[in-house]
DSSP file (Angstrom, degrees, kcal/mol; ACC not computed):
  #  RESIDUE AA STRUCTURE BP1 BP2  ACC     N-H-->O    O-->H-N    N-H-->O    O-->H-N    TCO  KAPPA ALPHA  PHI   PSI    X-CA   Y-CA   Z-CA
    1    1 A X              0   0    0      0, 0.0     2,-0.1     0, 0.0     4,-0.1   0.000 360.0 360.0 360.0 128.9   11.5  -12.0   -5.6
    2    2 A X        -     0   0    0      2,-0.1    77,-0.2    76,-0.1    46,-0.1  -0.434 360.0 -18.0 -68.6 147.2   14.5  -11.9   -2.8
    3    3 A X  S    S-     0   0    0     -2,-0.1    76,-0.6    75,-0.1    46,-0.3   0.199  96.8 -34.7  78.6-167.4   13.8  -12.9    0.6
    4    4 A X  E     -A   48   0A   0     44,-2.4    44,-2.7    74,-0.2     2,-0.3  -0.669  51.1-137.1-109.9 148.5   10.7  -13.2    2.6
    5    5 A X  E     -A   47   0A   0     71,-0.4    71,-3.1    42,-0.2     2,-0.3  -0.782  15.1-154.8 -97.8 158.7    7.6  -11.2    2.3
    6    6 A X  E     -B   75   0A   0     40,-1.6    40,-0.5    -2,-0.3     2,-0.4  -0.966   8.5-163.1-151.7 164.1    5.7  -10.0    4.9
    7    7 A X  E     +B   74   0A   0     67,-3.3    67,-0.8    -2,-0.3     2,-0.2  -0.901  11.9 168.7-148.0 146.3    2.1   -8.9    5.5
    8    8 A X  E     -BC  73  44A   0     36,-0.8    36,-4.7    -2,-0.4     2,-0.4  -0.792  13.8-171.1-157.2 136.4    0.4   -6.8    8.4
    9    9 A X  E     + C   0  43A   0     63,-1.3    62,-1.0    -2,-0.2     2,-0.2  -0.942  12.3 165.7-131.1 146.6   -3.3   -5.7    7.7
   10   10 A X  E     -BC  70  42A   0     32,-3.2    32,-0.8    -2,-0.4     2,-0.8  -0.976  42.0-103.3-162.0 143.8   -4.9   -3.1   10.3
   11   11 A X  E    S+ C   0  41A   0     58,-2.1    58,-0.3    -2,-0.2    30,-0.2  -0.670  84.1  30.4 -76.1 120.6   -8.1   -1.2    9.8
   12   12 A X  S  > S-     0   0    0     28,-1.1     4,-0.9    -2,-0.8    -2,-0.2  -0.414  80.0-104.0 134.2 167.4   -7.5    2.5    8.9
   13   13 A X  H  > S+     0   0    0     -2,-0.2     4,-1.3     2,-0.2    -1,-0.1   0.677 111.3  58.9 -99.6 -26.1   -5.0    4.3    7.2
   14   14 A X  H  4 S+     0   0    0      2,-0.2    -1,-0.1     3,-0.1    -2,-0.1   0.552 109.3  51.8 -76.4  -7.3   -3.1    5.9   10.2
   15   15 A X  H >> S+     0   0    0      2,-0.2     4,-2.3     3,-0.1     3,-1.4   0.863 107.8  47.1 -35.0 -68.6   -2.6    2.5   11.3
   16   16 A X  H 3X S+     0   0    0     -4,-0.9     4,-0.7     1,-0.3    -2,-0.2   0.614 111.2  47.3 -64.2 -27.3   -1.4    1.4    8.5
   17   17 A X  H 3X S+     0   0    0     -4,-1.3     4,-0.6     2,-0.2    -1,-0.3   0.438 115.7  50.1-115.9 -20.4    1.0    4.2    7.8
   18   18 A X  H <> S+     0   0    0     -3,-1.4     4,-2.6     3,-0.1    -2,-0.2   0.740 105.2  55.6 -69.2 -46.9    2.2    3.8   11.7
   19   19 A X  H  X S+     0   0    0     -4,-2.3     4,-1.4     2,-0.2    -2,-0.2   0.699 106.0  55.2 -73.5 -22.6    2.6    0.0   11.2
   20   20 A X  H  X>S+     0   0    0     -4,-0.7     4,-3.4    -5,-0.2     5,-0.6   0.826 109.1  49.1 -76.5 -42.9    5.2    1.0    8.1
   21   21 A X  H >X5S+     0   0    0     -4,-0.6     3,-2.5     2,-0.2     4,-2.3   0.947 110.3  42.5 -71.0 -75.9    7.1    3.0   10.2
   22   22 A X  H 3X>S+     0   0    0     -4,-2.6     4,-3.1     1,-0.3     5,-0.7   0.795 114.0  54.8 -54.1 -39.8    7.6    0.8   13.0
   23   23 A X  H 3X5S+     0   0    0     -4,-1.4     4,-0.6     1,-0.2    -1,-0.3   0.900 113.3  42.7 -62.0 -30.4    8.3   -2.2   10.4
   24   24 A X  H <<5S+     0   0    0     -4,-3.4    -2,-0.2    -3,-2.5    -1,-0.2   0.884 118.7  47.4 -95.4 -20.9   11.2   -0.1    8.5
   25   25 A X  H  <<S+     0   0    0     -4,-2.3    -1,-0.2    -5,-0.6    -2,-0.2   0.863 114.2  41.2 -78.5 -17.8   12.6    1.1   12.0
   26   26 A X  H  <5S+     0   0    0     -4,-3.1    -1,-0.2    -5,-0.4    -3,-0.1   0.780 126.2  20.8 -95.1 -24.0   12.8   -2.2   13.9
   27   27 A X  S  <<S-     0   0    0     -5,-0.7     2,-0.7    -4,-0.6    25,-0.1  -0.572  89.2 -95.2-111.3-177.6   14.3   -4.7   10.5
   28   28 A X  S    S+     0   0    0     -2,-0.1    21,-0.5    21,-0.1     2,-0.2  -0.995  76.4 145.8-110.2 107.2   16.2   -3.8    7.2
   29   29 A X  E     -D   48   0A   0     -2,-0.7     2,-0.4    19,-0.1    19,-0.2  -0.892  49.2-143.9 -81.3 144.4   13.4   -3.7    5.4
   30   30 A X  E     -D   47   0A   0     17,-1.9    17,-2.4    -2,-0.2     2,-0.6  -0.969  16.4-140.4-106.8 136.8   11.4   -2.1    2.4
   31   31 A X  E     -     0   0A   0     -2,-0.4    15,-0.3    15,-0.3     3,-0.1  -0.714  18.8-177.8 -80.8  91.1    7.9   -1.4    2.2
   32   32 A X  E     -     0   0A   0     -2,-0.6     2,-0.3    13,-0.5    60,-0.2   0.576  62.6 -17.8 -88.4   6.7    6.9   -2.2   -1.3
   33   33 A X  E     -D   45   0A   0     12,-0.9    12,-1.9    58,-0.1     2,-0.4  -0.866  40.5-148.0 177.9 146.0    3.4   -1.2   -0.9
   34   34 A X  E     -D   44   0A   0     10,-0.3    60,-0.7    -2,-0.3     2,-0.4  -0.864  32.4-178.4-115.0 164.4    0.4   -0.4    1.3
   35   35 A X  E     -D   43   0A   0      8,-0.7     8,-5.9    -2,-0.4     2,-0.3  -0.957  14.1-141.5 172.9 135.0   -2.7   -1.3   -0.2
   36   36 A X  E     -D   42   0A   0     -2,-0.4     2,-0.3     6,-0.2     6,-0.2  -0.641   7.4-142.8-117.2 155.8   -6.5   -0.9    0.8
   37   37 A X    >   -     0   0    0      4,-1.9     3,-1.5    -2,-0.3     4,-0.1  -0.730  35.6-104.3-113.7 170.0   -9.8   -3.2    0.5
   38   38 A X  T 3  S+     0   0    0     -2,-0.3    -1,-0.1     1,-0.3    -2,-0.0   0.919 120.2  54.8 -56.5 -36.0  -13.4   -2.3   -0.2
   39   39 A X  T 3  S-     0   0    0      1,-0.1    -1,-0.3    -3,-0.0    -2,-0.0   0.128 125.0 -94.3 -93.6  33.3  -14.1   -3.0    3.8
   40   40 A X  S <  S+     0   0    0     -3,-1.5   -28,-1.1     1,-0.1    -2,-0.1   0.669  74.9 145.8  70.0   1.0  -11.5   -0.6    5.1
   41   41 A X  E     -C   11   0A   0    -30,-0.2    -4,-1.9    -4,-0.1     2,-0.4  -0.581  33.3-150.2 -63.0 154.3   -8.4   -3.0    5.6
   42   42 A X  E     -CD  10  36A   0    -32,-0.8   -32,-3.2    -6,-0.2     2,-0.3  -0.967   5.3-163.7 -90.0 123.1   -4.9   -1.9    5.0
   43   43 A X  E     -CD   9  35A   0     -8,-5.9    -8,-0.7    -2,-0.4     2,-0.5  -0.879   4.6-171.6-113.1 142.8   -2.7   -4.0    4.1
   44   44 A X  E     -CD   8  34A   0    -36,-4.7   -36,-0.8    -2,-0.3     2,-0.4  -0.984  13.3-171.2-110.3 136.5    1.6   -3.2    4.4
   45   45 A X  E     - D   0  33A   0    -12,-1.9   -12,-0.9    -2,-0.5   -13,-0.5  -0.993   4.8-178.1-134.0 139.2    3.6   -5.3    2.9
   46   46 A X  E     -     0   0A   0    -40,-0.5   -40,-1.6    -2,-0.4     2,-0.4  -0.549   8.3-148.1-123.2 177.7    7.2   -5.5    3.2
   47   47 A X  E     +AD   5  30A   0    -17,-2.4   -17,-1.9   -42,-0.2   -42,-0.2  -0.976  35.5  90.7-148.8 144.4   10.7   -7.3    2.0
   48   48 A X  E    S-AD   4  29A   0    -44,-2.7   -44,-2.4    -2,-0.4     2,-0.6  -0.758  73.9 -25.8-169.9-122.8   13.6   -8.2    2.8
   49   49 A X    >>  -     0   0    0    -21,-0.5     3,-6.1   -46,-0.3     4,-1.4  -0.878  67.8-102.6-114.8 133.3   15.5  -11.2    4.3
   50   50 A X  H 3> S+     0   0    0     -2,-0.6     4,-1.2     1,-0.2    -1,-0.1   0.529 117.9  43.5 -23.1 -32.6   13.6  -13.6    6.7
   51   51 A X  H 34 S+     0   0    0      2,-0.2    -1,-0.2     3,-0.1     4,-0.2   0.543 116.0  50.3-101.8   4.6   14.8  -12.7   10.0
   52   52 A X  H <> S+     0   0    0     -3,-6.1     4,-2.4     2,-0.2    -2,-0.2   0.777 108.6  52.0 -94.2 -39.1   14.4   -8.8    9.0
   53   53 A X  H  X S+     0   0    0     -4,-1.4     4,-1.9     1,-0.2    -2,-0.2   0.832 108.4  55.6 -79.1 -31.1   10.7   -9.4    7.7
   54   54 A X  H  < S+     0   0    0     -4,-1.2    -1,-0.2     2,-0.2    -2,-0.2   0.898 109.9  42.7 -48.5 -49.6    9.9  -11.2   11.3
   55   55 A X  H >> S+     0   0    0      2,-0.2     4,-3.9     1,-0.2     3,-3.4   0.989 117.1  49.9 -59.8 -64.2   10.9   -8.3   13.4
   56   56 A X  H 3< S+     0   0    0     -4,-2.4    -1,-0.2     1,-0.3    -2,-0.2   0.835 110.5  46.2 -29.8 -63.8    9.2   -6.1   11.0
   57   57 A X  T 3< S+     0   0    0     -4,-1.9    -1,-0.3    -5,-0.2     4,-0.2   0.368 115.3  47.9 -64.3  -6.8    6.1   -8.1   11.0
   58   58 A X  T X> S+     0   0    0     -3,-3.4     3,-1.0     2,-0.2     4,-0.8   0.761 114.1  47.5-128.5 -65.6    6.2   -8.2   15.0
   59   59 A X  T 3< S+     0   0    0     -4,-3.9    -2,-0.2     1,-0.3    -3,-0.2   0.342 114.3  47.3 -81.5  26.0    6.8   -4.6   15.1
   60   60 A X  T 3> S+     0   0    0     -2,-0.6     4,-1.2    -5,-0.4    -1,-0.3   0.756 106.6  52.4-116.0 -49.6    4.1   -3.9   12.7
   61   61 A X  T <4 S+     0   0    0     -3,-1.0     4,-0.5    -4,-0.2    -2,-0.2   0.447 112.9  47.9 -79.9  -9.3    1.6   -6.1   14.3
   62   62 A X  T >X S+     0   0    0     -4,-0.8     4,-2.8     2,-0.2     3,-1.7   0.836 114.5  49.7 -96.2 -53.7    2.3   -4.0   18.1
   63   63 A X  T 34 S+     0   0    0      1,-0.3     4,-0.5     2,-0.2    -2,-0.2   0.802 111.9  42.6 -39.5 -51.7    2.1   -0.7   16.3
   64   64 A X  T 3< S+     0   0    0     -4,-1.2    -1,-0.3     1,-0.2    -2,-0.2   0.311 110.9  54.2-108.3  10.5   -1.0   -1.3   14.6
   65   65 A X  T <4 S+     0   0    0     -3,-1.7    -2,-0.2    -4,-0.5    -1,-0.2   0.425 104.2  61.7 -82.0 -11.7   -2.8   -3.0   17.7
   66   66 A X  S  < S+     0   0    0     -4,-2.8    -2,-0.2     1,-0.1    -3,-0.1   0.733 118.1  25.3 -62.2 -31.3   -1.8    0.4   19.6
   67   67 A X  S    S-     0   0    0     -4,-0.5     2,-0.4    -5,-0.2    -3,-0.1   0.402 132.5 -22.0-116.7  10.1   -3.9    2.5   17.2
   68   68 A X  S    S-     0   0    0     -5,-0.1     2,-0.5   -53,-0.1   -56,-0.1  -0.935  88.6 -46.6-170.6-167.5   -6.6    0.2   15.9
   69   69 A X        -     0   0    0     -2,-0.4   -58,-2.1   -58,-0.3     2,-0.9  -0.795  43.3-145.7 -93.4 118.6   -7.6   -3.4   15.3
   70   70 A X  E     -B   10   0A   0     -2,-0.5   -60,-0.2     1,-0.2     3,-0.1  -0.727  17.0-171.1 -86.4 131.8   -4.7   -5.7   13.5
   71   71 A X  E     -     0   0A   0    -62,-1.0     2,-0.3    -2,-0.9    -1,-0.2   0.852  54.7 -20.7 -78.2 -97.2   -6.8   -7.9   11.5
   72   72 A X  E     -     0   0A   0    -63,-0.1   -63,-1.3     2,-0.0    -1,-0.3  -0.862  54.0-165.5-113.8 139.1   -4.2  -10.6   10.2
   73   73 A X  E     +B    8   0A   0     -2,-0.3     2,-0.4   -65,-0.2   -65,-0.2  -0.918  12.3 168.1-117.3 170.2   -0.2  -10.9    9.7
   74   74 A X  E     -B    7   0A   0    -67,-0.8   -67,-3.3    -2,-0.2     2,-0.3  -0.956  19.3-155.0-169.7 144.2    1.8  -13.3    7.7
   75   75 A X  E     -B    6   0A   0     -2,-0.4     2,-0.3   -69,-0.2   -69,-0.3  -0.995  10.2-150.6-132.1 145.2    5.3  -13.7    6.6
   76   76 A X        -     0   0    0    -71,-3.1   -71,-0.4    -2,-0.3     3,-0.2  -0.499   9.0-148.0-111.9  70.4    6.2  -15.7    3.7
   77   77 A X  S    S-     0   0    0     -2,-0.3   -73,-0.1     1,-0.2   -28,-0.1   0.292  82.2 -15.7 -88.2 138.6   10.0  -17.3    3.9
   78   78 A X  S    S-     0   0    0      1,-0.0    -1,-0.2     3,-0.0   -74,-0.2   0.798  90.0-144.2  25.1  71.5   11.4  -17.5    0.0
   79   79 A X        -     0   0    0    -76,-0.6    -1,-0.0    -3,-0.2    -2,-0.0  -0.533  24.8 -87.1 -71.1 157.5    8.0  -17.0   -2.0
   80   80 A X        -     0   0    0      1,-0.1    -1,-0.1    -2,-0.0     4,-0.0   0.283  33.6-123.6 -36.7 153.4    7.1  -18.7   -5.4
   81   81 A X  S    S+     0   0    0      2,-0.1     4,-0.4     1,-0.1    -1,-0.1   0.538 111.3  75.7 -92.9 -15.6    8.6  -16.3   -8.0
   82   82 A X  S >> S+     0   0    0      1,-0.3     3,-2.6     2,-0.2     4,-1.2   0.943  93.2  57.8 -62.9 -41.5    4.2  -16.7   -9.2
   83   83 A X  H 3> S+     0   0    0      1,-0.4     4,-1.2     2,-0.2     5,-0.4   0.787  79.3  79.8 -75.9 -18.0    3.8  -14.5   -6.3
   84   84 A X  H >> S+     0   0    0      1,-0.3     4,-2.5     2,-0.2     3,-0.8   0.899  94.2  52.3 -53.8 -45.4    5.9  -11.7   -7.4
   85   85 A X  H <> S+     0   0    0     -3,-2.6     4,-3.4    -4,-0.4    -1,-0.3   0.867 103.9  50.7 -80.4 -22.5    3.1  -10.4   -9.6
   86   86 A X  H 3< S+     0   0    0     -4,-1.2    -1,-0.2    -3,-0.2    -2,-0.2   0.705 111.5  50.2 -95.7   8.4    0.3  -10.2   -7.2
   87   87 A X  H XX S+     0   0    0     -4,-1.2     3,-1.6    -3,-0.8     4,-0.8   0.749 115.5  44.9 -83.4 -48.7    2.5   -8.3   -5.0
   88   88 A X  H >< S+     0   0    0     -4,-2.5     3,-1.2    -5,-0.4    -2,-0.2   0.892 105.5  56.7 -46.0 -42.3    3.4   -6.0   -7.8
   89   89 A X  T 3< S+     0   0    0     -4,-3.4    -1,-0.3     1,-0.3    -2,-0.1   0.200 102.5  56.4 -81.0  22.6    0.2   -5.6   -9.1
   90   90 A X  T X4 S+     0   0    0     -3,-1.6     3,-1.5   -58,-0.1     2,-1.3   0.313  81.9 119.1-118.4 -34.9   -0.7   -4.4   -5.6
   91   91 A X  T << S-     0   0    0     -3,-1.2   -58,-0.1    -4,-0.8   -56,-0.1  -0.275  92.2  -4.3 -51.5  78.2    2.3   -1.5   -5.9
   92   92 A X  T >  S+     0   0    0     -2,-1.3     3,-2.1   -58,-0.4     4,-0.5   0.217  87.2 131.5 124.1 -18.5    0.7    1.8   -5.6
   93   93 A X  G X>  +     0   0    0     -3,-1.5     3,-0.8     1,-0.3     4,-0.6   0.706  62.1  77.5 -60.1 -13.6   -3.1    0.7   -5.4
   94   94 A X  G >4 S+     0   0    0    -60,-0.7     3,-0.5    -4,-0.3     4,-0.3   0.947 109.8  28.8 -27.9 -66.3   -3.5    3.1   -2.3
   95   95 A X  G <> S+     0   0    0     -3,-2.1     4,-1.7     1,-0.3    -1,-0.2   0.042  93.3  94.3 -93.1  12.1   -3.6    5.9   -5.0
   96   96 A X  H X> S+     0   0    0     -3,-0.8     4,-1.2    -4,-0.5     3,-0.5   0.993  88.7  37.2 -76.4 -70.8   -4.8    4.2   -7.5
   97   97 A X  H <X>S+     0   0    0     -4,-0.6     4,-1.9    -3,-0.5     5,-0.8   0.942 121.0  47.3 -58.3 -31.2   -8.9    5.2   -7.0
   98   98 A X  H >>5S+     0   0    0     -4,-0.3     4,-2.6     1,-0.2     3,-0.7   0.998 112.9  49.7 -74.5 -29.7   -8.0    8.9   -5.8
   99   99 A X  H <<5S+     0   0    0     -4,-1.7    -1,-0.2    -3,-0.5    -2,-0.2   0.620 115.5  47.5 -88.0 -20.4   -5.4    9.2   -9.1
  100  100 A X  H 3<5S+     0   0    0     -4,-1.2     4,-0.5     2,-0.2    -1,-0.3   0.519 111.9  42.9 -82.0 -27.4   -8.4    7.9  -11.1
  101  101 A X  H <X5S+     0   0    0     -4,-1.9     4,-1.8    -3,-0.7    -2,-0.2   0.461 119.6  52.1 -81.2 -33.4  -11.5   10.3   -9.7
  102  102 A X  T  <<S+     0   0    0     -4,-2.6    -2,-0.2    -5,-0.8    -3,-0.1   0.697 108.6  42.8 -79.6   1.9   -8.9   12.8  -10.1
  103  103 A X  T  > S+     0   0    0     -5,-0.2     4,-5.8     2,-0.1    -2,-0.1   0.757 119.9  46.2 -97.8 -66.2   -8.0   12.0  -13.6
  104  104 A X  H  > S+     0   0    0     -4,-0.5     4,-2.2     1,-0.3     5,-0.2   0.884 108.4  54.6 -71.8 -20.7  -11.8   11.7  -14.4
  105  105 A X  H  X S+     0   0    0     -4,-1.8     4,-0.6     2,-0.2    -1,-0.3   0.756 105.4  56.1 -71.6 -28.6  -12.8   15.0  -12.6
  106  106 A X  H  > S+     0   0    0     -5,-0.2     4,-2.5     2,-0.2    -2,-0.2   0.882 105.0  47.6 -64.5 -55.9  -10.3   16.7  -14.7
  107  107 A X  H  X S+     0   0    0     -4,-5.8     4,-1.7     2,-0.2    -2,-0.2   0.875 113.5  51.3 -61.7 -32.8  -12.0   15.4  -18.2
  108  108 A X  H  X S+     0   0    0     -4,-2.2     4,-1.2     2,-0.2    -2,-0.2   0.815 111.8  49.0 -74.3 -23.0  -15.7   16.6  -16.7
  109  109 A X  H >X S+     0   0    0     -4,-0.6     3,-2.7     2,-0.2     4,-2.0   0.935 111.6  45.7 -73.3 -59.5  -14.1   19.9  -16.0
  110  110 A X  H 3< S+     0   0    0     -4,-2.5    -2,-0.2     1,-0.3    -1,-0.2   0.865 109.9  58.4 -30.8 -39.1  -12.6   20.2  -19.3
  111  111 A X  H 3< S+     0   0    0     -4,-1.7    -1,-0.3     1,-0.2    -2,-0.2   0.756  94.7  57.7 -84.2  -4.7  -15.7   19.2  -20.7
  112  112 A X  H << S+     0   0    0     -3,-2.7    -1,-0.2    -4,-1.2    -2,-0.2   0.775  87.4 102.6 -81.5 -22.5  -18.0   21.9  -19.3
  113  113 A X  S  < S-     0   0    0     -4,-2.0     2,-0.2     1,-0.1     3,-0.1  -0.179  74.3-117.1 -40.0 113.0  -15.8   24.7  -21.0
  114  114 A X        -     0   0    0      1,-0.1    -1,-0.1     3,-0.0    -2,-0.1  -0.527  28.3-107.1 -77.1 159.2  -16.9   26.3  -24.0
  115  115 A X        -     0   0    0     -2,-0.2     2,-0.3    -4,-0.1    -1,-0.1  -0.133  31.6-125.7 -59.3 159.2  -15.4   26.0  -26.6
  116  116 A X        -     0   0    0     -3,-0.1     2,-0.1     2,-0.0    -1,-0.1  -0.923  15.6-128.1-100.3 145.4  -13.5   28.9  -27.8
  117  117 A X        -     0   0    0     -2,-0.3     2,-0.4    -3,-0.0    -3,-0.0  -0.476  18.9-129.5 -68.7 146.4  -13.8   30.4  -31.3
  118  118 A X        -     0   0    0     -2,-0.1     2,-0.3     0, 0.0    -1,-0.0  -0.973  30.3-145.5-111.6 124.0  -10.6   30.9  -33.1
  119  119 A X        -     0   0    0     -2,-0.4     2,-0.1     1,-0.0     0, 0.0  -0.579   1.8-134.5-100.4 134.7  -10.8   34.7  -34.3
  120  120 A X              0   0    0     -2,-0.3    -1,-0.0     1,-0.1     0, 0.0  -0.602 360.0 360.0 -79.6 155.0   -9.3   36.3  -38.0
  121  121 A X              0   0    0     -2,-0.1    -1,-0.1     0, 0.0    -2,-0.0   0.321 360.0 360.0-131.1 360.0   -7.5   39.2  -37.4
């Protein structure tokens, strides 16, 4: 992992999606992920180079006390290379449960179909 990481959690998801925008418009930063908990947190977390991932994290944390409650931020200056996986495995997990009820809603449909007969002609 390059750089510093950086962490803004705010309740809601139009928060959070407000607080990503303001982080990539005020620093050179990338968003590698937004990512939700059982109790309705969002979390954004971004990367780049330490002084980009501060701004970020500052304009992240105004953003997301303008439309909701920021819960917590953090920035993490050169993280442990360990950490690199539990940010990865975090990479996508918004969509993870709806790509997974849509996945399984797709096999229950399938399965209420009759079958079809294959006909001689």
């Amino acid at each position: 992992m390059n750089g510093s990481i950086g962490f803004v959690e705010v309740i809601g998801l139009v928060a959070a999606i407000e607080v990503a925008d303001a982080m990539t418009k005020a620093a050179r930063v990338s968003v590698k992920t937004i990512t939700t908990d059982a109790a309705g947190g969002v979390t954004v977390i971004c990367e780049g180079d330490l002084g980009a991932v501060g701004a970020a994290v500052d304009a992240g944390k105004a953003a997301g006390s303008r439309l909701g409650e920021c819960v917590a931020t953090n920035v993490i200056p050169r993280p442990d290379d360990s950490l690199e996986v539990l940010v990865n495995d975090k990479i996508g997990s918004i969509f993870a449960e709806e790509k997974a009820a849509a996945a399984a809603a797709k096999v229950a449909a399938n399965a209420k179909r009759p079958a079809t007969k294959a006909t001689k002609k």
